[in-house]
LUMKEKOL-745933 format. One record per residue (C-alpha): residue in three letters; x, y, z; residue number from 1. Coordinates in Angstrom, 1 decimal. Layout:
% residues N
['ALA',[X,Y,Z],NUM];
...
This chain:
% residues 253
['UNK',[-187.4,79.3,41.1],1];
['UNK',[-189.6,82.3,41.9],2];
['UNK',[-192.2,82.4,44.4],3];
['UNK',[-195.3,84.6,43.7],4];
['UNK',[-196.5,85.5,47.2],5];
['UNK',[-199.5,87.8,46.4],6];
['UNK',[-201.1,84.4,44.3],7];
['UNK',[-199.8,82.3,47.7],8];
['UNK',[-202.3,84.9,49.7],9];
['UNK',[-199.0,86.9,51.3],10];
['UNK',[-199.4,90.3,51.5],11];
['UNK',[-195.4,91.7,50.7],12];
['UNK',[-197.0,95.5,51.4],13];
['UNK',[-199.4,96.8,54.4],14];
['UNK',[-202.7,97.9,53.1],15];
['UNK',[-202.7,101.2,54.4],16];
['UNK',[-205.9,103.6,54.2],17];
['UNK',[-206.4,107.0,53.3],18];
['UNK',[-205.8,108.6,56.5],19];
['UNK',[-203.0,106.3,57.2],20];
['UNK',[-200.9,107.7,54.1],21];
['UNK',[-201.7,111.1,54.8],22];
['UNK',[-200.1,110.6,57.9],23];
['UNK',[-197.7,109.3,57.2],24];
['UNK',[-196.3,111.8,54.2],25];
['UNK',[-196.9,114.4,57.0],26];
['UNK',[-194.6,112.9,59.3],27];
['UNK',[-192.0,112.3,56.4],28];
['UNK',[-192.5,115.8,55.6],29];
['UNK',[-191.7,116.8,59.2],30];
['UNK',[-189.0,114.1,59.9],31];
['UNK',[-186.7,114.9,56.6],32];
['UNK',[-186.3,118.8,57.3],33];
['UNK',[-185.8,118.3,61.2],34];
['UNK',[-183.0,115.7,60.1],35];
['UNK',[-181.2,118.4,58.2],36];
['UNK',[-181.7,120.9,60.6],37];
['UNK',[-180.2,118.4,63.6],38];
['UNK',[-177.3,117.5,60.9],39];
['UNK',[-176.8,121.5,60.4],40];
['UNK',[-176.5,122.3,64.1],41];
['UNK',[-174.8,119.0,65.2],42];
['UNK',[-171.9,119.0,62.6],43];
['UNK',[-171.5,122.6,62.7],44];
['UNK',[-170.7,122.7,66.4],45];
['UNK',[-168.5,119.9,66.0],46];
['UNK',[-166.6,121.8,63.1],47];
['UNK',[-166.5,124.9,65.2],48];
['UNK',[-165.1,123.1,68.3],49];
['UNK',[-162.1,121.3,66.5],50];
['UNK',[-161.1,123.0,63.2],51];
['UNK',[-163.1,125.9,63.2],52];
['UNK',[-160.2,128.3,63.5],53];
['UNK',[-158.1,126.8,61.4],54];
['UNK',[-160.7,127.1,58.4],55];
['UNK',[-162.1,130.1,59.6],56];
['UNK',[-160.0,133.3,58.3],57];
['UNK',[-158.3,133.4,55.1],58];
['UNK',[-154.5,134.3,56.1],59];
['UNK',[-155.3,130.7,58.5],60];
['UNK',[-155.3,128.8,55.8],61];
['UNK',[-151.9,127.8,55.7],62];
['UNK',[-150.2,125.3,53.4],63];
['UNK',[-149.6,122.1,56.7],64];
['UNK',[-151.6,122.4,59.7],65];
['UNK',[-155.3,123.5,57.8],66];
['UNK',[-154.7,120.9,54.6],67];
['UNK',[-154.4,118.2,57.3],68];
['UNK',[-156.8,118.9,60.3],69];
['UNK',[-159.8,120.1,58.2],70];
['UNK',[-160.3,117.1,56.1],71];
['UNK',[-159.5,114.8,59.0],72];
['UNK',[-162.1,116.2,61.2],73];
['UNK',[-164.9,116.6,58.9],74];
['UNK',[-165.1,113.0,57.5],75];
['UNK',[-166.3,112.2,61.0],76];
['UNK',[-169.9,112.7,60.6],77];
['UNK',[-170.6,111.6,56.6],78];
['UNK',[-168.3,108.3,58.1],79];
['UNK',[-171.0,107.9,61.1],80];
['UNK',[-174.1,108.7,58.3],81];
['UNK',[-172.8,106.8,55.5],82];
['UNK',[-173.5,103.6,58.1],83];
['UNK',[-177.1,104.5,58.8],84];
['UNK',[-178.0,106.0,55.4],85];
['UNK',[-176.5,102.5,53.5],86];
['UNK',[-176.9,100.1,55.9],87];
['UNK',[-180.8,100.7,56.3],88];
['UNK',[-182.3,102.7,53.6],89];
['UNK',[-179.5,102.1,50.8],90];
['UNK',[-178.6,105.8,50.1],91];
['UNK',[-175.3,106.4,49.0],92];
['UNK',[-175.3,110.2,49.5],93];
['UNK',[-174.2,110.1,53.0],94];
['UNK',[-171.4,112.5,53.1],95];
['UNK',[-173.0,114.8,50.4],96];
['UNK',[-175.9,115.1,52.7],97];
['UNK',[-173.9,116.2,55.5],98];
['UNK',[-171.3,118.5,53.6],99];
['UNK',[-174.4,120.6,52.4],100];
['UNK',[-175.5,120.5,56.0],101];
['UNK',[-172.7,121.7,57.2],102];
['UNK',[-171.6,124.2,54.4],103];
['UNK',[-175.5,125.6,54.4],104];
['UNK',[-174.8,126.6,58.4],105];
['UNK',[-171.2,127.8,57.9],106];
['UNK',[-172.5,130.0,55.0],107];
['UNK',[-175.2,131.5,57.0],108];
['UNK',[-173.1,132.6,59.6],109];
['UNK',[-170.5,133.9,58.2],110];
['UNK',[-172.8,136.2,56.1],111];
['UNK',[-175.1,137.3,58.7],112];
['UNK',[-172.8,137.2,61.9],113];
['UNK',[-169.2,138.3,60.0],114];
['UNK',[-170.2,140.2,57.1],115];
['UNK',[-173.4,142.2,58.1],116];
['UNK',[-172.5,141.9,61.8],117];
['UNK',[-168.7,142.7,62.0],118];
['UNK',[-168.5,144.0,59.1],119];
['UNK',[-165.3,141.1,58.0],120];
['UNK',[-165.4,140.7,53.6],121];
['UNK',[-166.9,137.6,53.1],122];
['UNK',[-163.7,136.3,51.3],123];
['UNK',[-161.6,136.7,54.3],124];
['UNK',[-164.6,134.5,56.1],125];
['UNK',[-165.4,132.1,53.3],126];
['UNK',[-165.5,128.0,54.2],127];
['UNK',[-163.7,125.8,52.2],128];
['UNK',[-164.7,123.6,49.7],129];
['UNK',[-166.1,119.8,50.7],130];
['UNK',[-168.0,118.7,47.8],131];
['UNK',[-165.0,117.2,45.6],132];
['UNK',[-163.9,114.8,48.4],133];
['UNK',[-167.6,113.7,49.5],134];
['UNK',[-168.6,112.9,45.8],135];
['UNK',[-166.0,110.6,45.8],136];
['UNK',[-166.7,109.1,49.1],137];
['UNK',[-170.0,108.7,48.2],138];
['UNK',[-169.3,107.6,44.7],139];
['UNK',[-166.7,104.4,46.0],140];
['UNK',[-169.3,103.5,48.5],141];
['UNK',[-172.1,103.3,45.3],142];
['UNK',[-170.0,101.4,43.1],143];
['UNK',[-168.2,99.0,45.4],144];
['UNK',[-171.0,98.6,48.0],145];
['UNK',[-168.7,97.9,50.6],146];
['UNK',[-167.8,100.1,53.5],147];
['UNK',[-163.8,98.7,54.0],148];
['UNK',[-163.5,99.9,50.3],149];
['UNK',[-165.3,103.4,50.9],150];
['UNK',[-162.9,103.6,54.0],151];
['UNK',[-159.7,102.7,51.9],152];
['UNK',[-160.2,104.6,48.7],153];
['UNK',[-163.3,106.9,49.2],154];
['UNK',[-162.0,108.5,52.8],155];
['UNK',[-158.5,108.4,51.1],156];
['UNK',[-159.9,110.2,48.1],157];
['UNK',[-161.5,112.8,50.4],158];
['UNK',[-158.2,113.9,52.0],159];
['UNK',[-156.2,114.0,48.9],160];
['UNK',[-158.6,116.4,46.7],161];
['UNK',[-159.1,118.8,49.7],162];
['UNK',[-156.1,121.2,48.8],163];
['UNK',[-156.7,120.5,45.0],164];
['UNK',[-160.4,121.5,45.0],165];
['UNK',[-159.9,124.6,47.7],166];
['UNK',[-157.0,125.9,45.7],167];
['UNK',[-159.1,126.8,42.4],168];
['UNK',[-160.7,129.9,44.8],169];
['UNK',[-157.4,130.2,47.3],170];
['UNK',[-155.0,130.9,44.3],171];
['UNK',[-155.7,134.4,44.1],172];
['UNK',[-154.9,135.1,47.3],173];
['UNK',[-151.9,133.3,47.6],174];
['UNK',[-150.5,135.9,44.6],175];
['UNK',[-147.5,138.0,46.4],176];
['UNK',[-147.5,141.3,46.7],177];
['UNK',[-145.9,144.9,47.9],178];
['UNK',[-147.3,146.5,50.9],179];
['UNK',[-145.5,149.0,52.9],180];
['UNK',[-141.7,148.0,51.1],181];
['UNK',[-142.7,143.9,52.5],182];
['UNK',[-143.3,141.3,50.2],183];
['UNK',[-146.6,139.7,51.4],184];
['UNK',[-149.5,137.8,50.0],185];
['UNK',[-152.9,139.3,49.5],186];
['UNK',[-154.1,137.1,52.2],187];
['UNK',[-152.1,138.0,54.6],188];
['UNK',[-152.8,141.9,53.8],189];
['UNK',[-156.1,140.8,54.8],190];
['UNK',[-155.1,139.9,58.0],191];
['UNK',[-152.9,142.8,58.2],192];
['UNK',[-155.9,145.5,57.7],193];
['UNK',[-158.6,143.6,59.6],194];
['UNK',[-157.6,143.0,63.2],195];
['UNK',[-159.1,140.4,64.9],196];
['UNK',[-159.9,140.4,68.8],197];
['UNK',[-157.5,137.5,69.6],198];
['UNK',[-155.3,135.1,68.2],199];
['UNK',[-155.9,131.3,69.7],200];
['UNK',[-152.4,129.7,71.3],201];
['UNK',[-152.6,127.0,69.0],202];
['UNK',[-152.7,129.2,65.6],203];
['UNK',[-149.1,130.4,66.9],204];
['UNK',[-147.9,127.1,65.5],205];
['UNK',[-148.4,128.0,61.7],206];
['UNK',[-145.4,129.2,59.7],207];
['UNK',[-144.4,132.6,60.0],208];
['UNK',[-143.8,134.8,57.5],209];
['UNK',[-145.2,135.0,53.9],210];
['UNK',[-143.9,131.9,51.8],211];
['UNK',[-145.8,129.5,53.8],212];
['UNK',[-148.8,130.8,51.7],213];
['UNK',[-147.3,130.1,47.8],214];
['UNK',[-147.8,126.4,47.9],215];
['UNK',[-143.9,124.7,48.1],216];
['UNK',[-144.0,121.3,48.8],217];
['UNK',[-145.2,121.0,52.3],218];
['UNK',[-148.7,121.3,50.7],219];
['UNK',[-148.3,118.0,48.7],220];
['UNK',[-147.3,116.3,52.3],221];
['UNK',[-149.6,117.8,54.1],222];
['UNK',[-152.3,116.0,51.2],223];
['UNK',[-151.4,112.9,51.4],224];
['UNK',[-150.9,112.5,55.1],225];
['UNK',[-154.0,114.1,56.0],226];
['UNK',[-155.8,111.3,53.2],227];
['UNK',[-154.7,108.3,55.4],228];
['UNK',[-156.3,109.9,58.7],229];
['UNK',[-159.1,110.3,57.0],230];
['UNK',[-159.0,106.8,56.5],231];
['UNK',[-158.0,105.9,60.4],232];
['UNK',[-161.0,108.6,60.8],233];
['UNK',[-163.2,106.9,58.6],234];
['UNK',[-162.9,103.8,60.5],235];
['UNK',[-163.5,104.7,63.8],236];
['UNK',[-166.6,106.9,62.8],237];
['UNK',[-168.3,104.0,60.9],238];
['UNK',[-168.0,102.6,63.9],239];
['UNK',[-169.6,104.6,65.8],240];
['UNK',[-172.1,104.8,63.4],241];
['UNK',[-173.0,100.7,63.9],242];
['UNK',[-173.1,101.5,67.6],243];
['UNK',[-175.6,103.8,68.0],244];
['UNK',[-177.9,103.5,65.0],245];
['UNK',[-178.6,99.9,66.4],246];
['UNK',[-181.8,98.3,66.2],247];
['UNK',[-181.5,97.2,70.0],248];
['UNK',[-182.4,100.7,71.4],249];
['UNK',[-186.0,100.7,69.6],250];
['UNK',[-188.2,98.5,71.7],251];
['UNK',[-189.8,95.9,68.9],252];
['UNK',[-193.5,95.4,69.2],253];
């Protein structure tokens, strides 16, 4: 049995005047942009600090360490939205939202500070590809409505299709070539013509030589390991998510 509160004399909505609702579109019309702005800077950093060099030049990209770290550390923050973007306003476009935070700040500097600034071609510069992965994260989290299911499948989903969607623009320069009587790749003749300043201790740990960019079967292990951290990732992010989007920090009135 239904129960008709307006005919009971319960008002389900605040009666609001004019003023009121002009206010408060203003403040949704400030509050929306400064959220993407703080997503932007926030998850940009945090890419930068932990796999920034790793997905930063193109001859980087190699075929184990970059397939695994990349996706693993950038589930964190769609994990940690997907809680408060579900759990309170029932949007399931979490991760979405923060890949095209993320990808709208890598893209800006990368042009402006490594193309027009240094003078690097913006293909030897160029992010990878997040969308494939967060669609699906976002799209097991709509249909299922249930975060243990978006952690399993959807955060599983978005480490598997990583190398899969990035390889449809990374083939090209994984085609071998002759340079100087040395069979290299094109993306490592990148790196051979543009010097960089310095090369970080922990990049000495990808493969040397050339084959390490054609794709053997490392990349296929690298895929699937790096889809169950994302789910161990997943995890812990939600949780953190839960802790500090709780209601107990706003003081009710």
């Amino acid at each position: 049995m239904s129960i008709n509160y307006e005919s009971a004399g319960v008002k389900t909505t605040p009666d609001f005047t004019p003023e009121q609702k002009r206010i408060t579109r203003a403040i949704e019309l400030i509050m929306v942009p400064t959220a993407f702005l703080i997503t932007i800077g926030s998850f940009h950093i945090h890419a930068m600090l932990t796999m920034g060099d790793w997905d930063f030049w193109l001859d980087w990209k190699d075929r184990e360490f970059w397939i695994t770290v990349t996706p693993t550390l950038i589930v964190t923050f769609p994990a940690a939205v997907h809680y408060g973007f579900w759990n309170y306003f029932r949007l399931p476009f979490g991760a979405t939202f923060c890949v095209t935070a993320l990808l709208f700040g890598e893209w800006i500097v990368r042009w402006f500070g490594w193309q027009n600034w240094s003078y690097f071609p913006i293909q030897m510069v160029t992010p990878a590809y997040f969308y494939a992965g967060a669609l699906c994260l976002d799209a097991v989290l709509l249909l299922t409505r249930s975060w243990l299911l978006a952690a399993v499948i959807g955060a599983w989903l978005f480490g598997i299709t990583f190398y899969g969607a990035n390889y449809a623009w990374l083939a090209y320069f994984h085609v071998p070539v002759e340079a100087n009587g040395l069979v290299t790749t094109i993306a490592d003749l990148y790196g051979f013509e543009y010097i960089r300043t310095a090369n970080p201790e922990y990049i000495r740990m990808v493969e040397h030589g050339t084959l390490r960019t054609f794709g053997q079967h490392s990349a296929s292990v690298s895929t699937f390991f790096s889809g169950f951290l994302c789910v161990l990732m997943y995890w812990i992010w939600w949780s953190f998510g839960a802790f500090f989007s709780n209601p107990r920090y706003i003081e009710r009135i």
